[in-house]
Phi, psi and omega in degrees: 000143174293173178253357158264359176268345144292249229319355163271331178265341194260358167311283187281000179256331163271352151286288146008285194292327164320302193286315188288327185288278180322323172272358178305302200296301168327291168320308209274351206248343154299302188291329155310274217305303173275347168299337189279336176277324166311314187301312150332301181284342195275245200338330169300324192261330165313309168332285200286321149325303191284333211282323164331309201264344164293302177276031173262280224302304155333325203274313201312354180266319197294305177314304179316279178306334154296331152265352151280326142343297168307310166333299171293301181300344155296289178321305178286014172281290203314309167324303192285338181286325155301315241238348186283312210274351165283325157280346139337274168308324186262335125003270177287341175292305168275022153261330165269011165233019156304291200281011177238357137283285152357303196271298166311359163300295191300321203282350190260347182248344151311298176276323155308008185243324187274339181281324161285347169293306182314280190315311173304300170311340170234030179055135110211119190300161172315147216244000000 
């Protein structure tokens, strides 16, 4: 072999090593870049995990106090329900004393009428 033909091969063999070397640098440097989004996304979704189960914990007390609630308002149906036939009764009751107010009316303008009868029959003045 000629020596321009080593220097030619030894051109094109360091050119090679130039081209395998950048694209190495390439590779290595596409594969950092997505390990890193990946890795990125990995941490979004760790995020996003925790912030899940903070608020599953949160809602889960809201559950807790929405069925002592419901509890409670059973109980107070159950009360108010005892509280019916009482009110019922005080009802009816002030419907009988309505009408015995009514009757003592009539009956206070009766004896006021047998009382000036009275009085007319026996002179006797007025007080």
């Amino acid at each position: 072999m000629s020596e321009k033909e080593v220097s030619n091969e030894q051109q094109q063999h360091h050119q090679s090593d130039e081209l395998a070397d950048a694209l190495d640098d390439l590779f290595n440097g596409v594969s950092t870049m997505i390990k890193s989004e990946l890795q990125g996304t990995n941490n979004l979704l760790e995020l996003l995990e925790k912030m899940n189960l903070r608020v599953a914990e949160e809602y889960s007390s809201y559950g807790d106090v929405a069925s002592g609630l419901r509890v409670f308002v059973e109980q107070l149906k159950r009360k108010s329900g005892s509280f019916e036939e009482y009110t019922q009764q005080i009802d009816a009751i002030d419907q009988q004393v309505t009408e015995f107010e009514a009757v003592i009316s009539m009956l206070d303008k009766y004896v006021s009428m047998l009382e000036k009868k009275v009085q007319s029959a026996y002179q006797i003045p007025p007080a």
